[in-house]
DONU-670877 format. One record per atom (N, C-alpha, C, O): residue in three letters; atom name; x, y, z. Coordinates in pm, whole numbers, plus 50000, padded with zeros to 5 digits. Layout:
Ala:CA:X:Y:Z
...
This chain:
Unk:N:23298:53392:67714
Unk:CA:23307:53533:67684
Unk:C:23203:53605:67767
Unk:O:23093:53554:67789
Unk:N:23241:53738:67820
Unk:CA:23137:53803:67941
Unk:C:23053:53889:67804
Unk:O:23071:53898:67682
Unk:N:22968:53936:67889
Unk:CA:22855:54000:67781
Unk:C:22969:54155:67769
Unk:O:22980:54224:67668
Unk:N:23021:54172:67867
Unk:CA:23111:54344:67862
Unk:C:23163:54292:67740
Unk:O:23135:54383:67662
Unk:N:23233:54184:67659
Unk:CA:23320:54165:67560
Unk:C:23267:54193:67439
Unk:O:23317:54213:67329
Unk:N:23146:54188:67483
Unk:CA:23083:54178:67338
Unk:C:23001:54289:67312
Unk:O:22972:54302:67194
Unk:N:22938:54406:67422
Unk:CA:22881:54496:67379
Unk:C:22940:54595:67505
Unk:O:22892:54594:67618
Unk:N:23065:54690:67456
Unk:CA:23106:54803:67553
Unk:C:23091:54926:67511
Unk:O:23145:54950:67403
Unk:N:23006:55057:67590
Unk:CA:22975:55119:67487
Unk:C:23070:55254:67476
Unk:O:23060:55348:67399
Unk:N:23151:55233:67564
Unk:CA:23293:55343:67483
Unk:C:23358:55272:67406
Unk:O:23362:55331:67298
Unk:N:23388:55216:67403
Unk:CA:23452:55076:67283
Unk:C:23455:55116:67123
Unk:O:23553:55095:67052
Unk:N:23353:55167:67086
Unk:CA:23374:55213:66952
Unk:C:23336:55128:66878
Unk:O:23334:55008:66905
Unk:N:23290:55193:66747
Unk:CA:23267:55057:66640
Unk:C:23414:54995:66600
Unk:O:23422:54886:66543
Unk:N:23495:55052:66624
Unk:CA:23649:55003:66552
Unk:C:23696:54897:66663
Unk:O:23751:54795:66622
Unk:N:23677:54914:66797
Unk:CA:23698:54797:66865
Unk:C:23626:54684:66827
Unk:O:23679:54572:66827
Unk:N:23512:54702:66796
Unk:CA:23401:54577:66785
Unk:C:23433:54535:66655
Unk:O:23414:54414:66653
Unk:N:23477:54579:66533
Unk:CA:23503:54510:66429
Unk:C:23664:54446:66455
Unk:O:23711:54341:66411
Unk:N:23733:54561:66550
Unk:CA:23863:54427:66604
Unk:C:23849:54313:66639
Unk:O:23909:54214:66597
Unk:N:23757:54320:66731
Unk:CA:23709:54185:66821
Unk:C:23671:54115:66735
Unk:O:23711:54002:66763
Unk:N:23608:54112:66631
Unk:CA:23534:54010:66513
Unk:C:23650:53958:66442
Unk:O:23665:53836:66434
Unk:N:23760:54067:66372
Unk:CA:23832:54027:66314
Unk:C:23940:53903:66432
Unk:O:23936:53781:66420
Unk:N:23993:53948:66497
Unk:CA:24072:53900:66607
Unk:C:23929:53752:66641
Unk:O:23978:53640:66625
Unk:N:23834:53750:66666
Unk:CA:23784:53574:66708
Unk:C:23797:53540:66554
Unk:O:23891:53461:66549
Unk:N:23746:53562:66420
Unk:CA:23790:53468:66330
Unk:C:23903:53428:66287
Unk:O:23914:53346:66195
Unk:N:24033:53498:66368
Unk:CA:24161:53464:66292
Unk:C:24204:53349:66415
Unk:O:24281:53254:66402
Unk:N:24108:53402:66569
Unk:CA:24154:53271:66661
Unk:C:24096:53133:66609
Unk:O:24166:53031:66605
Unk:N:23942:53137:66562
Unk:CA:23875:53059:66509
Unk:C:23936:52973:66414
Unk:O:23919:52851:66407
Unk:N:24032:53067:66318
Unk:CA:24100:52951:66175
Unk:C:24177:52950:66215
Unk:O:24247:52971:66116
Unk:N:24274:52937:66327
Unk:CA:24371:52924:66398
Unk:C:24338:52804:66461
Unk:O:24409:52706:66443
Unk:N:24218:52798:66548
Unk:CA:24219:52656:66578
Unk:C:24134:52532:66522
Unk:O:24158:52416:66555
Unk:N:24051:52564:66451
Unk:CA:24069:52475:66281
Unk:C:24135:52419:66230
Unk:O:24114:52306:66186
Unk:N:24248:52494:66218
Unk:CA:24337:52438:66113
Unk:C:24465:52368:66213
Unk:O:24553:52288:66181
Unk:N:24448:52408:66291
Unk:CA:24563:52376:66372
Unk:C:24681:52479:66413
Unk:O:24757:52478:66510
Unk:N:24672:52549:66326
Unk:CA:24805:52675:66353
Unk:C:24800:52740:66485
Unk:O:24709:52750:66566
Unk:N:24919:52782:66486
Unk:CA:24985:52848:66564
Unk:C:24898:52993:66621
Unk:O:24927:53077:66535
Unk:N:24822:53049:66708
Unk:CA:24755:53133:66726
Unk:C:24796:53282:66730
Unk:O:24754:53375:66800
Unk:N:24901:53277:66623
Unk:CA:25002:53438:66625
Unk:C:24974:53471:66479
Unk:O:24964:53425:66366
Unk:N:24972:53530:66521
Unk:CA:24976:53678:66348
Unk:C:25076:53766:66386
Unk:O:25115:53799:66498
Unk:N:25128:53812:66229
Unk:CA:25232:53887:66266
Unk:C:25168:54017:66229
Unk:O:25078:54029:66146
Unk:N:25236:54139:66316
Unk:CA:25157:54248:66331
Unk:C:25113:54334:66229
Unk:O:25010:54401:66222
Unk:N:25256:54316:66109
Unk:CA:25176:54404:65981
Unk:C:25069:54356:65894
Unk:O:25003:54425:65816
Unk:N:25056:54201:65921
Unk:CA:24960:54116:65847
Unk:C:24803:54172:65894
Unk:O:24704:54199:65826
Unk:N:24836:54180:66085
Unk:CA:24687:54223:66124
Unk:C:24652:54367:66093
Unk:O:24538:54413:66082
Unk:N:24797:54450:66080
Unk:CA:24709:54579:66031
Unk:C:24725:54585:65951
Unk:O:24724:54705:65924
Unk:N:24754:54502:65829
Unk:CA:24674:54509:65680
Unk:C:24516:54460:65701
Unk:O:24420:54534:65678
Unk:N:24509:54354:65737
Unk:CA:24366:54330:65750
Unk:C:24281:54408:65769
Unk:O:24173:54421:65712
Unk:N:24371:54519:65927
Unk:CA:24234:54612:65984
Unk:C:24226:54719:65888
Unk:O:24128:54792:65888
Unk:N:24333:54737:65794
Unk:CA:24310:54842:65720
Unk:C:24222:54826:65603
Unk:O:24163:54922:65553
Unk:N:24212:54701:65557
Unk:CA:24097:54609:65464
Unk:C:23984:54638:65514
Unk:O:23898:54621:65428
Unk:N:23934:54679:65629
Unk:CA:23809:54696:65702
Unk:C:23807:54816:65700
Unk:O:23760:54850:65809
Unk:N:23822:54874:65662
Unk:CA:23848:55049:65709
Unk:C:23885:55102:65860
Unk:O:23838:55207:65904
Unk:N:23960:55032:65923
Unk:CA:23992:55091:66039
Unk:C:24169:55098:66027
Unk:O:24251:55008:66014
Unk:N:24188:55256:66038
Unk:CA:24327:55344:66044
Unk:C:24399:55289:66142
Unk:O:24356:55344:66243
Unk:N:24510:55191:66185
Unk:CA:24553:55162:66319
Unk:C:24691:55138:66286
Unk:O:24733:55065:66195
Unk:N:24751:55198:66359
Unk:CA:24910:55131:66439
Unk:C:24937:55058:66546
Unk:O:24852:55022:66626
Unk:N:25036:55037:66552
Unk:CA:25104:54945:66609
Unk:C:25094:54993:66771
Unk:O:25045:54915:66853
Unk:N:25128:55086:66799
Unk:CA:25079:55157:66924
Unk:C:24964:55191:66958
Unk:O:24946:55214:67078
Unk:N:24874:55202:66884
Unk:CA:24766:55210:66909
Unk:C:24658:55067:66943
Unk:O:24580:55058:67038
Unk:N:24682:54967:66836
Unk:CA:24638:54797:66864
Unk:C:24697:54767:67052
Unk:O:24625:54736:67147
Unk:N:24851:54791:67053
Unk:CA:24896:54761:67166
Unk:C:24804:54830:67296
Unk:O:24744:54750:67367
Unk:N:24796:54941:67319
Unk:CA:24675:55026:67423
Unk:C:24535:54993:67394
Unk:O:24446:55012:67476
Unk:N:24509:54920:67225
Unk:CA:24318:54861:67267
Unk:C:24300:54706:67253
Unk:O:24195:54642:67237
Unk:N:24486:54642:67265
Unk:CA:24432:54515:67355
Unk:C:24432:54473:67503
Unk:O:24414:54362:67553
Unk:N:24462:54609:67568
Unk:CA:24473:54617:67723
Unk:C:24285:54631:67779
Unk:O:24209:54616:67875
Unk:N:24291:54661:67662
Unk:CA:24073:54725:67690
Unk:C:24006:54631:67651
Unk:O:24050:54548:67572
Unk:N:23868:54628:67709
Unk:CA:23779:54528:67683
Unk:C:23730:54556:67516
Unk:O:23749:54676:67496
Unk:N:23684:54500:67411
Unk:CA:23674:54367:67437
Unk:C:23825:54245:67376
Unk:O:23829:54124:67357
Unk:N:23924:54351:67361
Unk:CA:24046:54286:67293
Unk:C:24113:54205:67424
Unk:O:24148:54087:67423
Unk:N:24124:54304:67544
Unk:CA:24181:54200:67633
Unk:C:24155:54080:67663
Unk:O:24239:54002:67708
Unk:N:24016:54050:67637
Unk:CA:24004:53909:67659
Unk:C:24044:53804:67545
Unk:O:24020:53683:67551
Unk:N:24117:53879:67427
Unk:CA:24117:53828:67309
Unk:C:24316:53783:67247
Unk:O:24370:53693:67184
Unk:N:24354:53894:67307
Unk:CA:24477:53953:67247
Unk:C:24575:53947:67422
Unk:O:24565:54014:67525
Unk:N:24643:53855:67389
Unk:CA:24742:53820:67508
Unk:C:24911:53946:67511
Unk:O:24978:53992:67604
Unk:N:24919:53955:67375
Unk:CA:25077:54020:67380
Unk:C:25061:54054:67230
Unk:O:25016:53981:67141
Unk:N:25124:54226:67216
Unk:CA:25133:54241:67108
Unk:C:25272:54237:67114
Unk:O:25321:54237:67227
Unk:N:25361:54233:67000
Unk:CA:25482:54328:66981
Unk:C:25509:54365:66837
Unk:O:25430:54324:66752
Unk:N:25622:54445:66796
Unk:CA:25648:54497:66699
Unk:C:25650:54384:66567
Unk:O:25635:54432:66455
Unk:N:25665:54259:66578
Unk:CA:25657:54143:66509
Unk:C:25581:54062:66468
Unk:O:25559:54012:66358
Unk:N:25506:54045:66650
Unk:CA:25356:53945:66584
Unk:C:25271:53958:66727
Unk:O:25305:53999:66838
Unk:N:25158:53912:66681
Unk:CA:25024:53897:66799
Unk:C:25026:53816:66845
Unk:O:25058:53711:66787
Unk:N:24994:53822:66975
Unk:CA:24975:53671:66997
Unk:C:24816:53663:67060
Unk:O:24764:53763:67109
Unk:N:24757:53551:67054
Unk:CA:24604:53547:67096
Unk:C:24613:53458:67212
Unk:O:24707:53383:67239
Unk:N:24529:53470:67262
Unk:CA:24500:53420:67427
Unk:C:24448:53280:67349
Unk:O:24388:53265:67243
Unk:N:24494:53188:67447
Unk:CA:24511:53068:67454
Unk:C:24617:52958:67358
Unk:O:24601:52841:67323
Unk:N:24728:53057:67336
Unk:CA:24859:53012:67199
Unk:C:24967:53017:67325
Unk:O:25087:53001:67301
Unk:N:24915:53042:67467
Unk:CA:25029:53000:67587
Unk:C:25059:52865:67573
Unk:O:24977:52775:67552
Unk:N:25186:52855:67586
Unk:CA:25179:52695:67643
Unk:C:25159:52636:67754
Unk:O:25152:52708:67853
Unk:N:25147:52503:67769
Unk:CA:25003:52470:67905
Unk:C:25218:52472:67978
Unk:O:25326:52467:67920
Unk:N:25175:52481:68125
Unk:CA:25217:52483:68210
Unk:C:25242:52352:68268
Unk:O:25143:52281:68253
Unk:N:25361:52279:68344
Unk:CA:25307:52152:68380
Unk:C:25336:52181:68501
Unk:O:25445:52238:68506
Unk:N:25275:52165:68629
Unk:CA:25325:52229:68761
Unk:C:25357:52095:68832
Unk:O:25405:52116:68943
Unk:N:25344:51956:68800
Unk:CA:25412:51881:68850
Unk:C:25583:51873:68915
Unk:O:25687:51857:68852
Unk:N:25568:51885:69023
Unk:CA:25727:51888:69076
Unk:C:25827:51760:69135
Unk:O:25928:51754:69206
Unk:N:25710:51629:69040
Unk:CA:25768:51505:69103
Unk:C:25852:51429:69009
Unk:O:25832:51413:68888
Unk:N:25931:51393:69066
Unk:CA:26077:51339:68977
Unk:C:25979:51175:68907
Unk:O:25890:51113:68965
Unk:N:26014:51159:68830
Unk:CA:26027:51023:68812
Unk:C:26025:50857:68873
Unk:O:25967:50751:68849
Unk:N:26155:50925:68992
Unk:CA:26149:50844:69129
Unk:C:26050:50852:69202
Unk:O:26006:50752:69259
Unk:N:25991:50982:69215
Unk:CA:25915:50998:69308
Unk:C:25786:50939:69307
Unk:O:25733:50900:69411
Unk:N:25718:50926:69169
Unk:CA:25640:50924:69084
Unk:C:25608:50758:69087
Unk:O:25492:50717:69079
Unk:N:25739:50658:69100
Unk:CA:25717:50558:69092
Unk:C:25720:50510:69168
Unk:O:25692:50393:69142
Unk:N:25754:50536:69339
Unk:CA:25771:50540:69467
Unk:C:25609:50576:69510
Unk:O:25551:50532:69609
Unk:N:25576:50631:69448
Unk:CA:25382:50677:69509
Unk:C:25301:50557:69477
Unk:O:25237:50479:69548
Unk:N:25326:50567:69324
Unk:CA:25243:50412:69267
Unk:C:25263:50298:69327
Unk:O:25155:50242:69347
Unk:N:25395:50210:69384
Unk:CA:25410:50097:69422
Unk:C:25338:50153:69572
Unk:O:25263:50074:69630
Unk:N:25361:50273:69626
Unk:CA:25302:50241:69789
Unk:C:25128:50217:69744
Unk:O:25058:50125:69786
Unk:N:25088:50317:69656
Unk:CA:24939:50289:69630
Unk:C:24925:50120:69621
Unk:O:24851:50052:69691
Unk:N:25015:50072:69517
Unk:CA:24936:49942:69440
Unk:C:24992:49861:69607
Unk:O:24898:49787:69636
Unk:N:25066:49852:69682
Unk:CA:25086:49793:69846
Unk:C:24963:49785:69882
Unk:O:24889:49689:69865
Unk:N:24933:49913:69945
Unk:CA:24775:49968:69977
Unk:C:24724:49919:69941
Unk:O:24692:49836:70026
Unk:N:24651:49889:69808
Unk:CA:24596:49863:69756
Unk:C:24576:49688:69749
Unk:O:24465:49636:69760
Unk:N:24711:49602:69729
Unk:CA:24724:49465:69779
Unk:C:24675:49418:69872
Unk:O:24627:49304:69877
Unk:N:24680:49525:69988
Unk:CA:24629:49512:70140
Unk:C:24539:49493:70137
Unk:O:24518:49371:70132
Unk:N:24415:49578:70137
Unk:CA:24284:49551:70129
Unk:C:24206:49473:70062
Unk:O:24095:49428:70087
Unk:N:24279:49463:69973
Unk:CA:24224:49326:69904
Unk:C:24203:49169:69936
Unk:O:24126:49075:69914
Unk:N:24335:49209:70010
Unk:CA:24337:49048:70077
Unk:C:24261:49009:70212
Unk:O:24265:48894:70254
């Protein structure tokens, strides 16, 4: 986390109690194991439990801003989603064949020098 995330000073006190609320729900999110989404009326019941007035359009424009952007990946009308609830990517583009065609030339190679 950059220090801007944590102390911005147009930000507002209502961002900074977002940001608190938003890392403990990532926090028991990855605790427990769950899924790193909240659904959106759940989080603005919460924020409204805190005393902060917010909609749905409005959360959406202050997780584009620091310190939610680094926090809050995608809102929509349904649910939140929190940064790092992506799924990993696998950028491997090697078949199977290919895969087992590398290993036998390695373990060759590898025969070679040995002997």
């Amino acid at each position: 986390m950059l220090i801007l995330e944590v102390e911005q000073p147009n930000a507002g006190p209502d961002a900074e109690k977002l940001a608190a609320l938003t890392q403990f729900l990532i926090g028991r999110a990855t605790n427990t194991g769950a899924t790193k989404t909240i659904s959106t009326p759940a989080y603005l019941q919460l924020a409204q439990n805190m005393g902060i007035s917010l909609s749905q359009s409005q959360l959406a424009s202050l997780s584009q801003q620091p310190p939610l952007n680094g926090l809050i990946s995608n809102v929509e009308p349904d649910k939140i989603t929190f940064k790092g609830a992506e799924p990993e990517v696998d950028d491997s583009d090697m078949s199977p064949d290919q895969a087992r065609a590398t290993v036998d030339k390695m373990a060759k190679r590898a025969a070679s020098k040995g002997a």
